[in-house]
C-alpha positions as CSV (number, residue, x, y, z in Angstrom):
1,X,122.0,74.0,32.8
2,X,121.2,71.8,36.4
3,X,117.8,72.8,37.6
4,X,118.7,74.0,41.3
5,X,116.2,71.5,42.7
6,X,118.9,69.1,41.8
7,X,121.5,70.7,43.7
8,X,122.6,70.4,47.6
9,X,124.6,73.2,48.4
10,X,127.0,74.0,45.4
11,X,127.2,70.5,43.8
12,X,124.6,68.1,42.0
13,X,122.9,65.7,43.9
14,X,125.5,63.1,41.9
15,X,128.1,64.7,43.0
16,X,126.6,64.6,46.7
17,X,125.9,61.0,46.5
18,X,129.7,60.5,45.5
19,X,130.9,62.3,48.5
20,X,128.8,60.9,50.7
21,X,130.1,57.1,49.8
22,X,133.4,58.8,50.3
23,X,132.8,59.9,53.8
24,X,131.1,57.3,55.0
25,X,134.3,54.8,53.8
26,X,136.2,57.6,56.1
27,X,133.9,57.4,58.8
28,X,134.5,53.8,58.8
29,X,138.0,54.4,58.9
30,X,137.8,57.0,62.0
31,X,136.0,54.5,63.7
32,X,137.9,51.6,63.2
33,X,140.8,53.9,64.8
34,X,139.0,55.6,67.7
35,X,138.0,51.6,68.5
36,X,142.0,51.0,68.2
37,X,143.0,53.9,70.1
38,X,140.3,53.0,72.8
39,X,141.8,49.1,72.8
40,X,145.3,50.9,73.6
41,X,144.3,52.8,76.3
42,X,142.6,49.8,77.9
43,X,145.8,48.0,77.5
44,X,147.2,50.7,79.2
45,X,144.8,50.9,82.0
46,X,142.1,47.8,81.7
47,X,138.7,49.0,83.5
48,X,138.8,48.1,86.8
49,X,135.7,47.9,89.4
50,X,135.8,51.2,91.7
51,X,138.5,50.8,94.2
52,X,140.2,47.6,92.3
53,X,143.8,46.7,91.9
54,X,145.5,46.0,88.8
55,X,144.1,43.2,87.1
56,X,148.2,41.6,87.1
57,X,148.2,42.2,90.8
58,X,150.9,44.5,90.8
59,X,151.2,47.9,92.4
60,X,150.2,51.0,91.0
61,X,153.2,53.3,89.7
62,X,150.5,55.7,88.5
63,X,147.2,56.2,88.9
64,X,144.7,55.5,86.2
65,X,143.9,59.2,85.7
66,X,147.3,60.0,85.9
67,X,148.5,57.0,83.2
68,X,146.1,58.1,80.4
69,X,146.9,62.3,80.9
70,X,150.3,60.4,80.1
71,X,149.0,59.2,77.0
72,X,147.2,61.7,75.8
73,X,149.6,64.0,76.2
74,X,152.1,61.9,74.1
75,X,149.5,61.4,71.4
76,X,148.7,65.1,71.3
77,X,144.8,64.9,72.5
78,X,142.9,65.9,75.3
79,X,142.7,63.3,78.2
80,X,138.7,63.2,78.3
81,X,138.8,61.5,74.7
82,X,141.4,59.4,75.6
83,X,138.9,58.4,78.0
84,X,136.0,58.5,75.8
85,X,138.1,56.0,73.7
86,X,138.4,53.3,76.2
87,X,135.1,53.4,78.0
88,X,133.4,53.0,74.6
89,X,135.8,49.9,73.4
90,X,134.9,48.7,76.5
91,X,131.6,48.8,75.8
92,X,132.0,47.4,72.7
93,X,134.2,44.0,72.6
94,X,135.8,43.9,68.5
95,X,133.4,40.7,68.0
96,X,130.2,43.2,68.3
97,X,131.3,46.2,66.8
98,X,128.7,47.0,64.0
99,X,131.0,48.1,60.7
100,X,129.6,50.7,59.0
101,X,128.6,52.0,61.9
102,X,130.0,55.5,63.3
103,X,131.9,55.6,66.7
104,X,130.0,58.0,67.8
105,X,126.6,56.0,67.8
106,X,129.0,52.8,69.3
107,X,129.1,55.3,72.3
108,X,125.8,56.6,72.3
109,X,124.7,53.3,72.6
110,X,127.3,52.4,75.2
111,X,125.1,53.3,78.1
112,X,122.4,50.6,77.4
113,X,123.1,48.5,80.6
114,X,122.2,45.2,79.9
115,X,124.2,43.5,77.2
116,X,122.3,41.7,75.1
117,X,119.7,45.0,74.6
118,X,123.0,46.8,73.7
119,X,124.1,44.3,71.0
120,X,120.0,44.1,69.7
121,X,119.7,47.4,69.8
122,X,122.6,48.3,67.1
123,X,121.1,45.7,64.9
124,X,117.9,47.5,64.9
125,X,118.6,50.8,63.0
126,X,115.8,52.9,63.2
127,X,114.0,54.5,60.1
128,X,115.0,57.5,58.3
129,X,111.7,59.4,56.5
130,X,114.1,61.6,54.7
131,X,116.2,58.7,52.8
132,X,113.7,55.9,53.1
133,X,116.2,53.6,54.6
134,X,117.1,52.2,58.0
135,X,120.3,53.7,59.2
136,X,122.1,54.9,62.4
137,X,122.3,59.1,63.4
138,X,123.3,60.3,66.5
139,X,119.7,61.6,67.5
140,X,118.4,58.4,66.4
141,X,120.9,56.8,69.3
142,X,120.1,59.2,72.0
143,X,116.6,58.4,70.9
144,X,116.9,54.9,72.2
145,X,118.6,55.2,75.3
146,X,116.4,58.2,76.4
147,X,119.3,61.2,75.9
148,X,117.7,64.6,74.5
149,X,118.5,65.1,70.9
150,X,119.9,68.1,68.7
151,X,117.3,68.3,66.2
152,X,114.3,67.9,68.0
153,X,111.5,66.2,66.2
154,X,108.5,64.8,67.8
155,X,106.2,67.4,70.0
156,X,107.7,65.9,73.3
157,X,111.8,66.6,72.0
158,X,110.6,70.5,70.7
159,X,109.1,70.9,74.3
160,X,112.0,69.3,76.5
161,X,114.1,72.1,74.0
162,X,112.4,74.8,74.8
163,X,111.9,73.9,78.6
164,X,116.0,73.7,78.4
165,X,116.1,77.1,76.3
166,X,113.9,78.9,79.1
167,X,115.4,78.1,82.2
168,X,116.3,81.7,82.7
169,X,113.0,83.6,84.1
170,X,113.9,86.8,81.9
171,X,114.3,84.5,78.6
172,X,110.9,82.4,79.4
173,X,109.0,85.6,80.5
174,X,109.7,86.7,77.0
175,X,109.1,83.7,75.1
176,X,105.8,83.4,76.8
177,X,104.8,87.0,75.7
178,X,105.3,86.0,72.2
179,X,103.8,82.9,71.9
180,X,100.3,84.1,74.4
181,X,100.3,86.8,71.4
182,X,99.3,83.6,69.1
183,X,95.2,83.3,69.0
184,X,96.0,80.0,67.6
185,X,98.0,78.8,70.8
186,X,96.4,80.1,73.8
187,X,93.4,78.7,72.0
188,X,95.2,75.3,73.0
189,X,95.6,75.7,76.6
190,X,92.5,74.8,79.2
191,X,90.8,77.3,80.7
192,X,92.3,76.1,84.5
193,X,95.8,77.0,82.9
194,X,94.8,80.2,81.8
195,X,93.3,81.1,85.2
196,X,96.6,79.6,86.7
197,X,98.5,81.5,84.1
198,X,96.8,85.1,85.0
199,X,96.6,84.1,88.8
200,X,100.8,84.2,88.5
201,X,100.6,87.4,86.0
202,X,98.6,89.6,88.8
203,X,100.5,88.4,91.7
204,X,101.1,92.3,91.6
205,X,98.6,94.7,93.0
206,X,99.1,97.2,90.3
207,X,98.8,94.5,87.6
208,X,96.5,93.2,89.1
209,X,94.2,96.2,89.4
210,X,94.7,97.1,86.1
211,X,93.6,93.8,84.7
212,X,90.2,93.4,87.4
213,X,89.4,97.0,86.0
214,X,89.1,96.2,82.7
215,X,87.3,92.6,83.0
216,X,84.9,94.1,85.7
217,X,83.7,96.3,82.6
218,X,82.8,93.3,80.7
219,X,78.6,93.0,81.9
220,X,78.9,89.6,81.4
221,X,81.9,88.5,83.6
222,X,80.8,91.6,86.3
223,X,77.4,89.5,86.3
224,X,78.9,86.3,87.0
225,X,81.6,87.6,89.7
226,X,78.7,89.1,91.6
227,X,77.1,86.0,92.5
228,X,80.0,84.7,94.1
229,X,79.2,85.9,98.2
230,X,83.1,86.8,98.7
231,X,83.3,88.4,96.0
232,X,79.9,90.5,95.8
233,X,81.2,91.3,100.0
234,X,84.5,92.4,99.4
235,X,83.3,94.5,96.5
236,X,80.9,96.0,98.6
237,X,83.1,96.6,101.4
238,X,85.6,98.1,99.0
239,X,83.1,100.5,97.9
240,X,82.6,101.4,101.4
241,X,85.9,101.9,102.3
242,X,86.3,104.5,99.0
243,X,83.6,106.2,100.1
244,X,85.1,106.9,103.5
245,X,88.4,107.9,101.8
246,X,86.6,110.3,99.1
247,X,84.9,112.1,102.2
248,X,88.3,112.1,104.1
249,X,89.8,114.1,101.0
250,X,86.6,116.3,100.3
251,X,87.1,116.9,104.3
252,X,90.7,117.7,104.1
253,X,90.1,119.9,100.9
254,X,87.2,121.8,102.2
255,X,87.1,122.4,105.7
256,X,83.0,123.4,105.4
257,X,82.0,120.5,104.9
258,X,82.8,118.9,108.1
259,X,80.5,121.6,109.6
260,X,77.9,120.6,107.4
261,X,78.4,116.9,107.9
262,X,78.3,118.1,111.7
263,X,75.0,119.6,111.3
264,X,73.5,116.8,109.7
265,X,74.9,114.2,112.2
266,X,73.6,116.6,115.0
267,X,70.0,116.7,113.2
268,X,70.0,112.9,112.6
269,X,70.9,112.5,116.9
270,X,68.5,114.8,117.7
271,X,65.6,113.3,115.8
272,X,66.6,109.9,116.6
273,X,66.0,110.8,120.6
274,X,62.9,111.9,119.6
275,X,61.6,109.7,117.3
276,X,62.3,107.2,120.2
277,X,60.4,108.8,122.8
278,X,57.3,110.0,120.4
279,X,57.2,106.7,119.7
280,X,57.1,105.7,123.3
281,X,54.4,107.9,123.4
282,X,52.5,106.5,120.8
283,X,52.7,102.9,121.9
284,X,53.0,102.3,125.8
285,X,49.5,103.9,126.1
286,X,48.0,101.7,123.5
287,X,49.2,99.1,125.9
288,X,46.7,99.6,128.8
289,X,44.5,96.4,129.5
290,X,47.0,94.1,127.6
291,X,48.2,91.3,129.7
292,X,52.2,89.7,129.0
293,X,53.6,86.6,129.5
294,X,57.1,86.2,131.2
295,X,58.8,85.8,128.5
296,X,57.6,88.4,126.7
297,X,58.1,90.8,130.1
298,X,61.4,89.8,130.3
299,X,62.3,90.1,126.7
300,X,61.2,93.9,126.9
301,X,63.0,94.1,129.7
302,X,66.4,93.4,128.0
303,X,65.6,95.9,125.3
304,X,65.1,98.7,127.6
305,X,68.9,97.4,129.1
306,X,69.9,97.9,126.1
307,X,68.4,101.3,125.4
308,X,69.6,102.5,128.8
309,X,73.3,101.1,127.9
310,X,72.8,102.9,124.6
311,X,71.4,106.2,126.0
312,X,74.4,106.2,128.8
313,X,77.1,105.7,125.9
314,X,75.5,108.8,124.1
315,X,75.6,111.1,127.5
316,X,78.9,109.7,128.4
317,X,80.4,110.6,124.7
318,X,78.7,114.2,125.1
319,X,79.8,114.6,128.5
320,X,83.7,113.7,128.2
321,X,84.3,112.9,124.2
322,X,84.7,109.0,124.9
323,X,83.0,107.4,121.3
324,X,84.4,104.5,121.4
325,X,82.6,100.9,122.6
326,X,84.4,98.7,125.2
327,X,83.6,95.0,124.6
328,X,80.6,94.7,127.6
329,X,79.2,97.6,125.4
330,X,79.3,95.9,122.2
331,X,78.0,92.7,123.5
332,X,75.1,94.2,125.5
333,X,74.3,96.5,122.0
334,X,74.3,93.2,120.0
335,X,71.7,91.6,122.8
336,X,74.2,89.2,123.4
């Protein structure tokens, strides 16, 4: 009984070997045609530069397009292989058409530009690891003249084929889901690509809370965060800003409180204004028999403007509810 290693499909590999000299004798065949039915249609309708006459010099009755639809339709195919046909026997002049060659790599090869590359570069076959021999495929033609390939091989083609499979956002955002599921390839990519990678992941505030959350909880990363100044600010200032918003909902859910916030605020006033002025007390007597320079005269002057402007803002907001600071106020407040 055959071992199944030694089969291919249903038939021994001696059987495949027989049918493969077969096809490649009708592959030789099929190209040795396509070259004559690409010689006909340039008989038909010799290439021409872009905008040239006839080559004989006489009018046109048809127009090139129009004269191989013609033939094509008479010879039952469609016009664009007609065309195929004749740009690639073009290409190829009978003297350097390499037998055993398929058609199909004689028109891969077609676009090399410069002619002598193009007739080197069929002589030079490249190598085949799974037979061991130098011979022509398709992919190894597109290789060479820089056309991407069907069966990807090298790291570069299986990249270019999945950058081609993932054009569409919805297809690549679910590609890269998979593969970032893979320790053993995000352990492959830099760490600025991963930051670039999460920077466009949180481009959403939810997302993007959700994911600073759970880092922040991490001592180590919280530790580092903090000693960046914007950060450790905006942190704080975030805090801050809850903080107002929890005692805006503990406000709006239980209206005693903003009495007893009230009393406190009123305390803290009160004991400011006197705090001040027992300290006044304290130390304007202490400073009897103490001689000051200009500077320093004048300096305490500006504080006391300052106090004054200060003390007139607090009467002002008692007397007729105005608490906010025009910009004089602010500036005089800040000493400047």
């Amino acid at each position: 009984m055959t071992d199944v290693a030694d089969r291919i499909g249903n038939v021994t590999r001696q059987r495949y070997e027989h049918l493969v000299t077969q096809a490649k004798e009708l592959i030789a065949q099929v190209a040795r045609a396509q070259f004559a039915l690409g010689d006909m249609a340039l008989e038909i309708e010799p290439m021409r530069s872009v905008g040239g006459s006839m080559p004989n010099g006489t009018d046109d009755l048809f127009t090139v397009t129009e004269s191989l639809q013609m033939f094509a339709d008479d010879i039952g195919v469609e016009r664009r292989t007609v065309e195929d046909w004749r740009y690639t026997a073009n290409r190829w002049p009978r003297e350097r058409r390499k037998e055993g060659v398929s058609f199909t790599v004689h028109r891969i090869l077609a676009s090399v530009v410069d002619e002598d590359e193009r007739w080197a570069a069929i002589e030079d076959a490249p190598f085949n690891p799974r037979t061991g021999a130098r011979q022509w495929t398709p992919d190894g033609a597109k290789r060479v003249v820089g056309q991407r390939v069907d069966r990807p091989v090298t790291v570069d083609e299986k990249v270019q084929a999945v950058a081609d499979l993932t054009r569409d956002d919805e297809v690549a955002a679910q590609v890269a889901t998979d593969l970032l599921k893979r320790p053993t390839v995000t352990e492959h990519v830099t760490p600025a690509e991963r930051v670039r990678v999460v920077t466009e992941l949180t481009r959403d505030d939810t997302v993007a809370q959700e994911v600073t959350t759970g880092l922040l909880r991490r001592p180590a990363v919280a530790r580092t965060a903090m000693r960046d100044d914007t950060a450790r600010m905006l942190v704080n200032r975030a805090q801050f800003d809850n903080s107002n918003e929890t005692r805006e909902r503990i406000r709006e859910r239980t209206p005693a409180v903003r009495a007893i916030e009230h009393t406190i605020e009123y305390l803290d006033l009160v004991g400011s204004c006197h705090g001040f002025v027992a300290t006044l007390g304290r130390l304007v007597p202490q400073l009897r028999g103490q001689e000051f320079t200009e500077d320093e005269r004048e300096t305490v002057r500006r504080q006391i403007g300052r106090v004054r402007a200060a003390a007139d803002w607090l009467e002002g907001a008692l007397d007729n509810g105005e608490f906010t600071l025009d910009e004089q106020l602010v500036q005089l407040l800040k000493g400047e």
